[in-house]
C-alpha positions, 0 to 999 in steps of 0.5 A: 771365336773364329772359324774357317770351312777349308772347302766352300763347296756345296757342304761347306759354303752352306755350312759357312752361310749358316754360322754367318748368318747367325752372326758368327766370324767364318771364312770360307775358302773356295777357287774359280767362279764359285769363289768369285761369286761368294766374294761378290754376291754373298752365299745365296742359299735355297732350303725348304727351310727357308731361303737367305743370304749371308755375306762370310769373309771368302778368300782363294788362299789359306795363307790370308785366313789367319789364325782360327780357333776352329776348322771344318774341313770339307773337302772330299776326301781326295783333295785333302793330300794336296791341302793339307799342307796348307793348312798351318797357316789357320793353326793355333796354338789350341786349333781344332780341325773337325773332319767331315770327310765320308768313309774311313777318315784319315785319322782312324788309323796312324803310325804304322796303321795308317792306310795309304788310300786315304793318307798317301805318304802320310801327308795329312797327318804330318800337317794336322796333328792327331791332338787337334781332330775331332771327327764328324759324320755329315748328313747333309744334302745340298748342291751348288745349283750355280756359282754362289748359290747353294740348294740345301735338300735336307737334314741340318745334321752334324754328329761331332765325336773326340776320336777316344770318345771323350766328352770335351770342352771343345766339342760342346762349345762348336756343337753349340755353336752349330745349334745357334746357326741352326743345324742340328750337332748331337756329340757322339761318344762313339765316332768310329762305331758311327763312322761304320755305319755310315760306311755300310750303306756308302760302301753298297749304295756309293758306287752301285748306283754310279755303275748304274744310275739309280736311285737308293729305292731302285737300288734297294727294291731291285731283287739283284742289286739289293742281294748285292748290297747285301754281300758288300754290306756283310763284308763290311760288318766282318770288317768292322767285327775285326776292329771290335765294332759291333753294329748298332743296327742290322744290314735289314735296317740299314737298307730299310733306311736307305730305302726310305730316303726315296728317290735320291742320288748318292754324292758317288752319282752326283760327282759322275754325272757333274764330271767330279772326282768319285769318293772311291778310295775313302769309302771302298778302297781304304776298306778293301786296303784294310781287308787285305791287311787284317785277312777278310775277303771282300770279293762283292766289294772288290768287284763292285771297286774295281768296276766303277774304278774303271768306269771313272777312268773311261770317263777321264779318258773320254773327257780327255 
């Protein structure tokens, strides 16, 4: 089999190292220095489970990928509209695209559900066919410590799911093949109640804490962060209620959980402190835009949006 990570950043250059090194045809895709250095030197990556290096094809356009049996696109959520497009050129006949998007991914809502936050125009799903998509909630932790090296800080977790919840041939044969790279790919037959719970703790966490800083313990031992947590997590959970999504755990789980994971920053601070684009749109906007169409008030949600929105165009405008 053949496969191409569409988005070699930190996910999906180290997603890309891994089916390397265990001998399996990738091709990565990546721009600038970083894509340079891949070409070079190799994907270096530095894990408590063990350095290594691996040496995938790498190319700076989609066109020279060629036909592949599967796509992992890793990509942020906002760079997908100006990508998509570019990606018929990795299609086959059978191509699977496995989505690994954070927050309400793309596909979750078509025709004339589908949400503009997240699939402007529809932009996405006119390039990538609804029969190709397999969903994926990633719960990787890494970072590009410098052009062509990786840092991987824990988990080896990809959770693989057909969005009706079917068991298929598909999903087994990548979640095999990810197992034999050394990851972790348990198949999910409820992908989107899954999806919802990721969302809850992003959706709170996310852009609480690049308003503030802070860490997931600070935010969620703090008296008055974690009540406002709790807020935005009680509207999520209505939301998700609307759309017949029962949550498997309770809002006091989940901030136990996020908790527990210590002194951590979110991919949200991450993104702020290293002058990226911020994930807003896909974790709190799409939300807020689904809130308003099904009649659930989320003010807690729509403050917290609204202030780190402007907080990412001062940034833009300071760095302008």
């Amino acid at each position: 089999m053949k496969f191409a990570v569409a988005g070699a950043g930190a996910i999906g250059a180290y997603l890309g190292a891994k089916m390397a090194h265990a001998g399996y045809d990738v091709t990565l895709f990546a721009r600038g220095a970083h894509c340079r250095a891949m070409q070079e030197h190799g994907v270096r990556v530095l894990s408590p489970d063990g350095d290594f290096e691996a040496h995938p094809r790498v190319v700076n356009s989609l066109a020279a990928g060629g036909p592949v049996d599967v796509v992992f696109l890793a990509v942020k959520a906002h760079s997908l509209p100006a990508l998509a497009p570019q990606l018929p050129p990795l299609f086959g006949p059978e191509t699977a695209v496995v989505s690994m998007q954070n927050g309400i991914p793309w596909w979750y809502f078509t025709g004339a559900e589908r949400l503009e936050k997240i699939d402007p125009g529809g932009v996405i799903s006119a390039a990538v066919e609804a029969r190709r998509v397999i969903g994926s909630i990633v719960y990787l932790s890494t970072e590009i410590a410098e052009a062509g090296v990786i840092r991987h800080n824990e988990s080896t977790r990809i959770t693989l799911g057909e969005p009706d919840g079917a068991r298929s041939e598909r999903c087994r044969v990548i979640s095999e093949a990810l197992v034999r790279s050394g990851l972790r790919a348990p198949i999910t037959t409820h992908i989107r109640q899954e999806i919802w719970v990721k969302l809850l703790g992003n959706i709170a966490f996310n852009p609480i804490s690049a308003l503030t800083g802070a860490t997931l313990v600070a935010i969620a031992r703090d008296p008055d962060t974690s009540q406002l947590v709790r807020a935005i997590m009680a509207e999520t959970e209505a939301l998700a209620r609307k759309l017949g999504i029962e949550m498997p755990i309770t809002i006091d789980q989940r901030i136990a959980g996020a908790e527990k994971v210590g002194e951590h920053k979110t991919s949200m601070l991450q993104d702020l402190e290293a002058g990226r684009p911020l994930e807003l749109d896909a974790i709190a906007g799409a939300a807020l835009e689904l809130g308003d169409r099904l009649g659930v008030p989320m003010p807690s949600t729509r403050a917290v949006y609204a202030c780190t929105k402007l907080l990412e165009k001062q940034r833009g405008a300071k760095l302008g």
